[in-house]
N, C-alpha and C positions, 0 to 999 in steps of 0.2 A: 173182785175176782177170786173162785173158788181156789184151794190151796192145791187142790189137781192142777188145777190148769197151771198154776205157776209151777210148778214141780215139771211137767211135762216140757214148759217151756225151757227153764232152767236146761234141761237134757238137750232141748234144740239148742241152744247157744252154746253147751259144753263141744256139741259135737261140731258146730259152727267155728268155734275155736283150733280145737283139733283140723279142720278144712281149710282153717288161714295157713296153718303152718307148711301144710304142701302145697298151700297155691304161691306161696309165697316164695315156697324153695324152688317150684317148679320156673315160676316169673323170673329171677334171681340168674339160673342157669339156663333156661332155655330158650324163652318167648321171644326174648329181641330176635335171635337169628330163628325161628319157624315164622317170622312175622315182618320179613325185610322186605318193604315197599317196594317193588321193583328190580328188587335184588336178587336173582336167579343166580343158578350157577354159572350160567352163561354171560348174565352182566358184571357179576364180579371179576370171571376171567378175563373178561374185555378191560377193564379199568384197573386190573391189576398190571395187565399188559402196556395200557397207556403211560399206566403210574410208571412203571419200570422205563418206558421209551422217557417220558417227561423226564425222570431224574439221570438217564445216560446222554440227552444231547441237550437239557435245556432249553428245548422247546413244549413248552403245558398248554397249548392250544389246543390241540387235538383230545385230551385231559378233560382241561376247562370243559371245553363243549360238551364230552360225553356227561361226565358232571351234570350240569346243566339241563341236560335232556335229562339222564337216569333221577334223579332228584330234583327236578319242575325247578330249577332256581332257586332251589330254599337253604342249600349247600356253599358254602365258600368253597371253592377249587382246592385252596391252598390247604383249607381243615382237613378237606377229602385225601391230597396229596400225601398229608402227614400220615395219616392213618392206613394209607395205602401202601407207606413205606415200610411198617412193622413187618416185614416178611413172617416175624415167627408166630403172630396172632390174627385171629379173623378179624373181619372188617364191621363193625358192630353199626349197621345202617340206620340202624329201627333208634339206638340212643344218637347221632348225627342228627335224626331229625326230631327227635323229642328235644333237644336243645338248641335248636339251629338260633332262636332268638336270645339262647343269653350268652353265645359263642361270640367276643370280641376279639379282631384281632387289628393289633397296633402295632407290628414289628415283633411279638408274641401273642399267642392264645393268653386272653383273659375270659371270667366268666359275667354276667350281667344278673344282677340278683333282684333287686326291686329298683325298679327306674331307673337313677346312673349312679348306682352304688354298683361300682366294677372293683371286682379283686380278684386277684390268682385263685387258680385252681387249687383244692387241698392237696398238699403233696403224702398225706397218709390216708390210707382207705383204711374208714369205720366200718365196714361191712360184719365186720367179725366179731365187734364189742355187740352193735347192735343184733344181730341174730342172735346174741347171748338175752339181749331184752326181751327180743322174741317170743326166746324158748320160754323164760321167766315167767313171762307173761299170760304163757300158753299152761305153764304149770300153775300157777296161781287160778286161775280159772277150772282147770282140775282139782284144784284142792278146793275151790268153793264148792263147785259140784260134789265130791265126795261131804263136803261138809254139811249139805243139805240132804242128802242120802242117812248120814249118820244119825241128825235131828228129828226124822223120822221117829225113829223107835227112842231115842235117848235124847230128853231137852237140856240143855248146857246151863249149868247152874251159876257160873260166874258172871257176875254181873258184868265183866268187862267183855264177855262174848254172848250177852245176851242177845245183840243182833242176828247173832247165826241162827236163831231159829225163830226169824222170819225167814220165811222163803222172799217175799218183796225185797227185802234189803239184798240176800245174796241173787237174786236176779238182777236188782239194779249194778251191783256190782261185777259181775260178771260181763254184763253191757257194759260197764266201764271200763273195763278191760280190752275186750274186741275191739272198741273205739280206738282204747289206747295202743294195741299192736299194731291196727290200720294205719295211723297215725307216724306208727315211728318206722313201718313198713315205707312209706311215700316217703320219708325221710330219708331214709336207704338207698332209696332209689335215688333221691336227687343228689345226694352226696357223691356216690359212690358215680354216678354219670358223671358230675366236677370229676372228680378225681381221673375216671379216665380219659376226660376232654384234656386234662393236665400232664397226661404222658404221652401229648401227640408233641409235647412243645420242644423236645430234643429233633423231632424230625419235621418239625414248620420252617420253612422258609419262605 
């Protein structure tokens, strides 16, 4: 492969990277609720209103079922109730059912990780070390790209950076990079869904 084409590529994967980091932030903060199966404004009021009848007379039938209908059966009532009780946060439907299979409950919410290897929910959210990897990772990727820019006109005479003026090695590295933020991206996600499966557990009953 001509050392254009990897240079050109190089640039596609720089700005590939830069693309993770807002798709990432945007995912993060926004998507669950633009993306709530079924969840209108109109059904959330209705099951907020049940939620609220449910928890003043102790009857969750009426709960239960809407449950059941709104979410096809794939919901535990009681997880729903929980999360319906947080008066002061919205109702995050879209992570509900992205977990619905590792969501145990035995007298408390536990989570299901790989076959019956069950444990608590994390009680601290990594979201914020990890968006530091993120960023890191986003920047290192920027500095390869610039480093291949620089190699260009000026080849690095130390033998211990002689890699950097391969463009092949700084492209493969770069790929190894984007892999690796994807990577610890899903990671974030699934943490950080434990974690808040794990602060329904003051309002499960």
């Amino acid at each position: 492969m001509s050392d254009i084409a990897l240079y050109v590529m190089i640039y596609a994967a720089v700005l590939m990277s830069i693309y993770q980091v807002y798709y990432i932030y945007y995912e993060q903060h926004f998507a669950d609720f633009e993306k709530r199966p079924g969840m209108d404004a109109e059904a959330l009021e209705e099951l907020s209103r049940l939620a609220e009848q449910a928890r003043n007379t102790g009857d969750r039938e009426a709960f239960a079922r809407a449950v059941n209908e709104r979410f096809d059966g794939r919901v535990d009532p009681r997880v729903a109730l929980a999360a319906f009780s947080r008066d002061d946060e919205p109702v995050n439907a879209a992570m509900l059912l992205r977990r619905r299979r590792q969501i145990v409950t035995n007298g408390r919410i536990m989570v299901r990780h790989l076959a019956s290897w069950t444990t608590r929910p994390p009680s601290r959210d990594l979201r914020g070390t990890l968006i530091i990897v993120i960023i890191a990772l986003c920047l290192s990727v920027l500095g390869l790209g610039g480093l291949s820019v620089y190699t260009i006109g000026y080849e690095l005479g130390s033998p211990a950076f002689a890699w950097a003026n391969d463009p092949a090695v700084l492209l493969s590295l770069i790929a190894l990079l984007i892999v690796a933020t994807h990577l610890v991206y899903k990671l974030d996600v699934y943490l950080h869904d434990l974690y808040e499966i794990g602060r329904l557990n003051p309002h499960f009953r």
